[in-house]
C-alpha positions as CSV (number, residue, x, y, z in Angstrom):
1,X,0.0,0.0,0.0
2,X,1.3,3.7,-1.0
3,X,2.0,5.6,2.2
4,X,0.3,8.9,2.1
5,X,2.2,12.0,1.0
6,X,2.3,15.1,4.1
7,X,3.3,18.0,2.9
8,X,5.6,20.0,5.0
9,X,5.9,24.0,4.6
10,X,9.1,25.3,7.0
11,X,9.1,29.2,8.0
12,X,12.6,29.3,9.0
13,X,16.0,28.1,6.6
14,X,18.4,29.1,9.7
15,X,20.2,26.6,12.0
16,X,16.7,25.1,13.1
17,X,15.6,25.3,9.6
18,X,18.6,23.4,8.8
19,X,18.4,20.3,11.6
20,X,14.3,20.4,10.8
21,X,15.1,19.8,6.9
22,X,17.2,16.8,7.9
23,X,15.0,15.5,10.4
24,X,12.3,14.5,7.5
25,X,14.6,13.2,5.1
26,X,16.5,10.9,7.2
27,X,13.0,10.0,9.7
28,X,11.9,8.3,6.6
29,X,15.0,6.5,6.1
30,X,15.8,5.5,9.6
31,X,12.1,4.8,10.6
32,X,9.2,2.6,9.2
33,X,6.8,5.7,8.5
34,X,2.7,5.6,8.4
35,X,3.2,8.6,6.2
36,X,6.0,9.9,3.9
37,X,6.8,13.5,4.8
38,X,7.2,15.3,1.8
39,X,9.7,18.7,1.6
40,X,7.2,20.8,-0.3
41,X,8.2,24.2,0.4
42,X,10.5,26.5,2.5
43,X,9.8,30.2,3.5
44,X,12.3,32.8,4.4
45,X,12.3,36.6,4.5
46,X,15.8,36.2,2.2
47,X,14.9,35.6,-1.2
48,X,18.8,35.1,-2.1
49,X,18.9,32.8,1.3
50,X,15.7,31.3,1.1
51,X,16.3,30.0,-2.5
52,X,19.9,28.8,-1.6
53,X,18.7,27.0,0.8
54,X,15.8,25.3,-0.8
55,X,18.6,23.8,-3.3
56,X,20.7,22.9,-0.6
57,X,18.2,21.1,1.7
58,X,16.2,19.1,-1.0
59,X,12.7,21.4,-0.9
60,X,10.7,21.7,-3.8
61,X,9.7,24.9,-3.5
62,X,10.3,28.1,-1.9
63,X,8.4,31.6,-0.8
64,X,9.3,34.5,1.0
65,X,5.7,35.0,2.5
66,X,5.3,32.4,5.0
67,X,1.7,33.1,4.9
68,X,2.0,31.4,1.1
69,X,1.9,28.0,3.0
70,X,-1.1,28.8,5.3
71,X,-3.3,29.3,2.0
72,X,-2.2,26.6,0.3
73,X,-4.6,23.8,0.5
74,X,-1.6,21.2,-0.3
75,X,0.3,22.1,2.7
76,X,-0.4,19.3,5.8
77,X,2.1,21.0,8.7
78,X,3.2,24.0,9.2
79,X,6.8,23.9,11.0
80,X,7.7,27.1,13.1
81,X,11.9,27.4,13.1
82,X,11.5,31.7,13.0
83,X,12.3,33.8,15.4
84,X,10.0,33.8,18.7
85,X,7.9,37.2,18.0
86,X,6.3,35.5,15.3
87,X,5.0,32.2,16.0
88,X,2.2,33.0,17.8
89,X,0.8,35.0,14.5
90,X,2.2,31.8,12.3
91,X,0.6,29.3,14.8
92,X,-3.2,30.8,15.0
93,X,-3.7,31.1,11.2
94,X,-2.0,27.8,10.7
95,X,-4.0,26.3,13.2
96,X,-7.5,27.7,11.4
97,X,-6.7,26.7,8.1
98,X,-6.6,23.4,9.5
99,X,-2.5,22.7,9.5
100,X,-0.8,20.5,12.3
101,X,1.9,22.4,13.2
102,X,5.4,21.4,14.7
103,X,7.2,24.5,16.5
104,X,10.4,26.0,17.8
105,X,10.7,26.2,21.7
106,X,10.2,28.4,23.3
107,X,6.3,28.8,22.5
108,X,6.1,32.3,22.7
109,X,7.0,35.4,24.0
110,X,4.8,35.4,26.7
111,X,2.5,33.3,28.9
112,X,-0.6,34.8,27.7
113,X,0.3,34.3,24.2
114,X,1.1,30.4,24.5
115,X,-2.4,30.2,26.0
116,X,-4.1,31.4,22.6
117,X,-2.0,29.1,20.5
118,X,-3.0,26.0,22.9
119,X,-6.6,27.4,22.8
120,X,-6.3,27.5,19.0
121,X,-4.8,24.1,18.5
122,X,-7.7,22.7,20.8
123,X,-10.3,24.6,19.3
124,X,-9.1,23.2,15.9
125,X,-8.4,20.1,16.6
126,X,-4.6,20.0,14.7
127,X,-1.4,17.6,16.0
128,X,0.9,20.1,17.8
129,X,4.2,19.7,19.4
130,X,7.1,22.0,20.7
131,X,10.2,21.2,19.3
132,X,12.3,20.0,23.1
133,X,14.5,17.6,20.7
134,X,16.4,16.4,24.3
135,X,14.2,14.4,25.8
136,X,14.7,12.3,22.5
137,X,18.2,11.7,23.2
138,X,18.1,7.7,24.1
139,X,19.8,8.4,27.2
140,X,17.3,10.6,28.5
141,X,15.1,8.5,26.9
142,X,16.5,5.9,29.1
143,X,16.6,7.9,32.3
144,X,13.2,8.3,32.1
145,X,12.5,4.5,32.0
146,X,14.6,3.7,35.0
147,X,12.9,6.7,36.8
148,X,9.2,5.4,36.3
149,X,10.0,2.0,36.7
150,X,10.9,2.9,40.1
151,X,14.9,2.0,40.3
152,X,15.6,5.2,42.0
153,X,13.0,5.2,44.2
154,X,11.9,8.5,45.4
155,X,13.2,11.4,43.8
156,X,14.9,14.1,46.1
157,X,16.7,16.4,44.1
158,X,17.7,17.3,40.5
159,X,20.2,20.1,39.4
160,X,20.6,20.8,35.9
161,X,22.6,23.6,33.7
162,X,22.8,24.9,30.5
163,X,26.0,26.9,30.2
164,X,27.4,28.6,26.9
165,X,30.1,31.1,26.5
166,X,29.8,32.5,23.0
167,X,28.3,35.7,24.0
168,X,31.3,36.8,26.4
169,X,33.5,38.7,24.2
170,X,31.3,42.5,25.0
171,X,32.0,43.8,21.0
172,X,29.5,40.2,20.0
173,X,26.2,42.0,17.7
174,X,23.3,42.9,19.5
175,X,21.7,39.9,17.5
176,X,17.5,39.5,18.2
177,X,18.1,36.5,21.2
178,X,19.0,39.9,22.8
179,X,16.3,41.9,22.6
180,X,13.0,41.0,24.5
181,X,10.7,42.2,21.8
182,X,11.7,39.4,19.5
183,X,12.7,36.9,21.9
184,X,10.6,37.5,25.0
185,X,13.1,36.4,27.4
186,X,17.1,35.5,27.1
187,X,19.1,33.0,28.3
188,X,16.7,32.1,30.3
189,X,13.8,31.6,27.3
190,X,16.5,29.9,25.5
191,X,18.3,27.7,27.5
192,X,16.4,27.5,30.6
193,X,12.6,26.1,28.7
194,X,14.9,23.1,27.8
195,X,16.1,22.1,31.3
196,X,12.7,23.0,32.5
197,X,11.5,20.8,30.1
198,X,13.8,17.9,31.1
199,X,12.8,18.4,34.3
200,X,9.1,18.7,33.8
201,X,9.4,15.2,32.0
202,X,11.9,13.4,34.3
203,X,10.8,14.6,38.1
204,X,7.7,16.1,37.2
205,X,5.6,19.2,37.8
206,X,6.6,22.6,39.6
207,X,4.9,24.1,42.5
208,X,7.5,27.4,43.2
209,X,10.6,28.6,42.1
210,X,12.8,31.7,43.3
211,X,15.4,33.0,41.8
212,X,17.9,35.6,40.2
213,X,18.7,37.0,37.0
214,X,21.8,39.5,35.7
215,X,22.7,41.2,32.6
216,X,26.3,41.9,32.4
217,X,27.1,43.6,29.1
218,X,24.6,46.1,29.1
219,X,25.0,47.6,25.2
220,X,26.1,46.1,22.3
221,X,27.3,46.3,18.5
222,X,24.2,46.4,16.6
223,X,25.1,43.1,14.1
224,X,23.8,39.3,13.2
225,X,25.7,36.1,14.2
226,X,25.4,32.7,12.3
227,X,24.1,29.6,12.5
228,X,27.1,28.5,14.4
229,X,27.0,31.2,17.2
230,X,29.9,33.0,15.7
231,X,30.1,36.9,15.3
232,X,29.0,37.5,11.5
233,X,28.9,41.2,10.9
234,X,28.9,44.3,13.5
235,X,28.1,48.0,12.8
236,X,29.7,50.8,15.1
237,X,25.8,52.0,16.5
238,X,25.2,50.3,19.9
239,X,21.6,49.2,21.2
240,X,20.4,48.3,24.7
241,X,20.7,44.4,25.5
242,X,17.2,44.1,27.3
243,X,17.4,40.4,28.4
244,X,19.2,38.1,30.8
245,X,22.7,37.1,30.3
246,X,22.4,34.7,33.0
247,X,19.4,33.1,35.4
248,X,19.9,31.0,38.5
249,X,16.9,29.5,40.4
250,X,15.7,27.2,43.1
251,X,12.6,25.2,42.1
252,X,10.4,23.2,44.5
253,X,8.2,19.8,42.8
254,X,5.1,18.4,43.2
255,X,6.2,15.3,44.5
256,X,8.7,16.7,47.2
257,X,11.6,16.6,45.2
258,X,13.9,19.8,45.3
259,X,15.7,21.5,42.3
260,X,18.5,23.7,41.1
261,X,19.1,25.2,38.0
262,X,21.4,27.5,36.2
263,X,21.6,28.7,32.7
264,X,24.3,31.5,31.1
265,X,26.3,32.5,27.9
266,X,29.2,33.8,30.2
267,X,30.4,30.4,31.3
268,X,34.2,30.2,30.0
269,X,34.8,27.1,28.4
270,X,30.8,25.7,27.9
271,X,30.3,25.3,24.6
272,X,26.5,24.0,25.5
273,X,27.3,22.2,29.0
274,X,23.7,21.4,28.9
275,X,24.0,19.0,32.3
276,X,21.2,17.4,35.0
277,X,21.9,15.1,37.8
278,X,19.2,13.5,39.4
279,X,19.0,12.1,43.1
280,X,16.8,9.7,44.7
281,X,16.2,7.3,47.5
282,X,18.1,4.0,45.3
283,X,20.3,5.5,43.3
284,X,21.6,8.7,41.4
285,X,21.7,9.4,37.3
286,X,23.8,11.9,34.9
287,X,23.4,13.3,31.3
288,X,25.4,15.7,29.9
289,X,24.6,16.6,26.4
290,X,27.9,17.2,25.3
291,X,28.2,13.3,25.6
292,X,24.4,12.5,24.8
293,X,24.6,8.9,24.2
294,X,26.2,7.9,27.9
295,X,23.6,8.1,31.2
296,X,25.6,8.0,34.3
297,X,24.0,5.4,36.5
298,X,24.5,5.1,40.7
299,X,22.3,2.1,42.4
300,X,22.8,2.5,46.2
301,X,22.3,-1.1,46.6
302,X,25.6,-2.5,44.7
303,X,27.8,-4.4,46.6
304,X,30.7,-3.0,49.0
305,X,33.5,-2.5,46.7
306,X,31.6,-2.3,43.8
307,X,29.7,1.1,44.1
308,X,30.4,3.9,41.8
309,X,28.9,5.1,38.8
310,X,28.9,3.4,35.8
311,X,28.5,4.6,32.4
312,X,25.9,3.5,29.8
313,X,26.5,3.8,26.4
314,X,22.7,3.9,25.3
315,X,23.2,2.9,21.8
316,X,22.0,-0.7,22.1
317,X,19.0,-2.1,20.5
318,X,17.0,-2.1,23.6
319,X,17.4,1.3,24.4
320,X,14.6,4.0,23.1
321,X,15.1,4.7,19.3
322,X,18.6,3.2,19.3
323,X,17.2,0.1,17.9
324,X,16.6,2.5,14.3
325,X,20.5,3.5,13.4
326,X,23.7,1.2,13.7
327,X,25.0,-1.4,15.7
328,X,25.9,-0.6,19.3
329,X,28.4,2.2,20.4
330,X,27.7,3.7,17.4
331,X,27.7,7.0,18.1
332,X,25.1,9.5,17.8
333,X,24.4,12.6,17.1
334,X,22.6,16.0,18.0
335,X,20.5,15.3,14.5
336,X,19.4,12.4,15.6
337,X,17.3,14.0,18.6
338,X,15.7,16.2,16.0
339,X,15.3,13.2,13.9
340,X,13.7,11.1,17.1
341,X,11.3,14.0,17.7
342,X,10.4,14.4,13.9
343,X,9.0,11.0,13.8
344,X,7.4,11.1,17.0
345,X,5.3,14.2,15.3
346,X,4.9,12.4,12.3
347,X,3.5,9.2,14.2
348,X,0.9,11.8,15.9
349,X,0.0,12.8,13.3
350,X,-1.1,9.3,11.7
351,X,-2.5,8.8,14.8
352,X,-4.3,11.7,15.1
353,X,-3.3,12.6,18.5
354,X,-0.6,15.8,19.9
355,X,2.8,13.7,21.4
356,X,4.5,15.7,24.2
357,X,5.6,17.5,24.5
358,X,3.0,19.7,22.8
359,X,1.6,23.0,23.4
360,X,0.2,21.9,27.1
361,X,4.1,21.9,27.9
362,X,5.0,25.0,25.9
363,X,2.2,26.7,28.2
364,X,3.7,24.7,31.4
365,X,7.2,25.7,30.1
366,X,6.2,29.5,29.6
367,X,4.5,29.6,33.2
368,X,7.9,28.6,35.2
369,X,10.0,31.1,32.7
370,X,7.0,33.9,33.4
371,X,7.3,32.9,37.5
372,X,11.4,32.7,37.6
373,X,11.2,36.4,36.0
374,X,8.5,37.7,38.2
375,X,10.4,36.3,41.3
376,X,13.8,37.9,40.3
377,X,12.0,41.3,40.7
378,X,10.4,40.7,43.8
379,X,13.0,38.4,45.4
380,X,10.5,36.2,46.9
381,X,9.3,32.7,45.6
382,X,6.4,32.4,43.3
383,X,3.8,29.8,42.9
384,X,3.3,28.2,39.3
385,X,-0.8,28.1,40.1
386,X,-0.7,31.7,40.8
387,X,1.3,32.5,37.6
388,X,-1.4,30.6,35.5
389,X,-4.2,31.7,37.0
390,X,-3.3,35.8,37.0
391,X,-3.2,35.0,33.1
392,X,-6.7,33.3,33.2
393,X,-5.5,29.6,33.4
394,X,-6.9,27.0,35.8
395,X,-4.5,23.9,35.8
396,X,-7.3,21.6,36.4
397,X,-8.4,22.6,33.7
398,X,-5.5,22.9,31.3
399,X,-4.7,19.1,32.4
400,X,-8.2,17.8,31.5
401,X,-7.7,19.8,28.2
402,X,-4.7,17.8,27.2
């Protein structure tokens, strides 16, 4: 039988444009598909760029007015990989004309705005998901498993980091992650929804958080960067950097457990020392992106003599999605998250039905951000239910929603 064609439209040809693109081609190489996703056509803003990389990335087609795809009936998903101002505009008209829609984290720029786009995905009825392509590395994959099959008992703490250093150097452009009208929030937005999101789906929900944000380089070059993070042209007018360089916070969980987390660009030496360790009453586990494919593994019940941690390379065949690539120790890649997630989406939406994480977590995601940023300015914690409801969100509700 002839798998059904889904047409993919992509707003976006930069380094997310880039790992999406290859995501589809090789999911339906690596995977036994329902559908066959089909590269139909690529927007960008660049019609030199855009058309570049069209060739490049093996798209049919390409536009520079994203809202092309929305009104053409061929077009099954719409996949967000612009910049954060506009994918709450891109999500509601995709999600009216009837397009599932696959998006960049973070959600949104704001709290209030990821609450329309889950309210439009609903009312609609299309397969959504947030592009957290971590929690589709096996090994966190993994983690999860040996967390819900109960081999570390109960959890007490996690700590987890996301630490860059390519914004240090204070003559780097005033590029649009710094400016809160494109972005909505910095380093926190950016690197801090994807630890909350690891957290979220290894220990489970927040209940408070406190904590402390700083901008060090207060002006900067106006200038872009590429796709790499690398300094790609500067002009000698400065502009206002009006997000955080760094965030720190102290989280407290549902279920007991107690967290610490940490995200900057001004760690010397952290490429993307994106890091968690979690602790609990049998045993302790590690992941550090940087070496995705090992989980660090602690069981408190090992023999004298024999305790330690011990590595796991989680590229064998019974480990989540390792089972699709090459024999194990194998290596893998950062790709292949994107390509893990990419089929998951695609598998929803056969199926009918929004994987997670979806637009529930963008909201969840965008609430912790929106309460870490409320408590650095009044230096007290914050409740997560108090956060959703002052925007008109009743978390009963929101989970009976999803």
């Amino acid at each position: 039988m002839m798998k059904k064609n889904l047409n993919i439209g992509l707003i976006g040809y930069s380094m997310m444009g880039k790992a999406h693109s290859n995501a589809y081609q090789s999911a339906r190489f690596y995977f036994d598909l329902d559908v066959n996703p089909v590269l139909d056509t690529i927007s960008g803003r660049d019609a030199v760029k855009v058309e570049k990389s069209a060739r490049k990335m093996g798209w049919n087609q390409y536009t520079t007015n994203w809202e092309d795809l929305i009104k053409d009936p061929n077009i099954d998903v719409i996949d967000i990989s612009s910049p954060n101002n506009t994918h709450k505009e891109i999500a509601l008209k995709a999600a009216e004309a009837g397009k599932h829609i696959f998006c960049e984290k973070p959600l949104s720029l704001t709290l209030k705005e990821s609450k329309e786009m889950l309210n439009a995905v609903n009312k609609y009825k299309v397969v959504n998901m947030v592009c957290h392509n971590y929690r589709f590395a096996p090994a966190v994959q993994y983690a999860k498993q040996l967390i819900e099959e109960g081999r570390l008992g109960k959890i007490y703490h996690m700590r987890a980091t996301f630490l860059q250093d390519w914004l240090m150097d204070p003559e780097f452009p005033l590029t649009w992650r710094l400016q809160k009208d494109i972005s909505g929030s910095g380093t926190l937005g950016d690197l801090g929804t994807h630890i909350i999101d690891l957290a979220r789906f290894l220990v489970g929900e927040f209940s408070e958080v406190v904590g402390m944000m700083d901008t060090f380089i207060k002006e900067r070059p106006l200038g872009t960067m590429t796709d790499t993070l690398e300094m790609d042209s500067k002009s000698n007018e400065y502009g206002e950097v009006t997000v955080d360089d760094a965030t720190s916070f102290l989280a407290k969980f549902k279920n007991g457990a107690m967290g610490t987390f940490e995200v900057s660009r001004f760690s010397a030496g952290n490429r993307a020392g994106n890091r968690f360790e979690i602790n609990g009453e049998f045993g302790s586990i590690r992941w550090d992106m940087e070496n995705l494919n090992n989980l660090e593994v602690y069981f408190s019940n090992d023999d004298d003599g024999l305790q330690g941690f011990r590595t796991i390379n989680c590229t064998e065949n019974s480990h989540p999605f390792a089972d699709a690539y090459w024999p194990a120790a194998h290596i893998l890649g950062y790709e292949h998250t994107f390509i893990n997630i990419i089929k998951t989406f695609l598998d929803g939406v056969y199926q009918g039905k929004s994987p997670q994480p979806n637009f529930y977590d963008g909201v969840m995601n965008q609430a912790i951000v929106d309460a870490v940023e409320a408590s650095c300015h009044t230096g007290g914690w914050v409740s997560i239910k108090k956060i959703l409801e002052d925007n008109g969100i009743h978390e009963e509700i929101l989970i009976e929603n999803n």
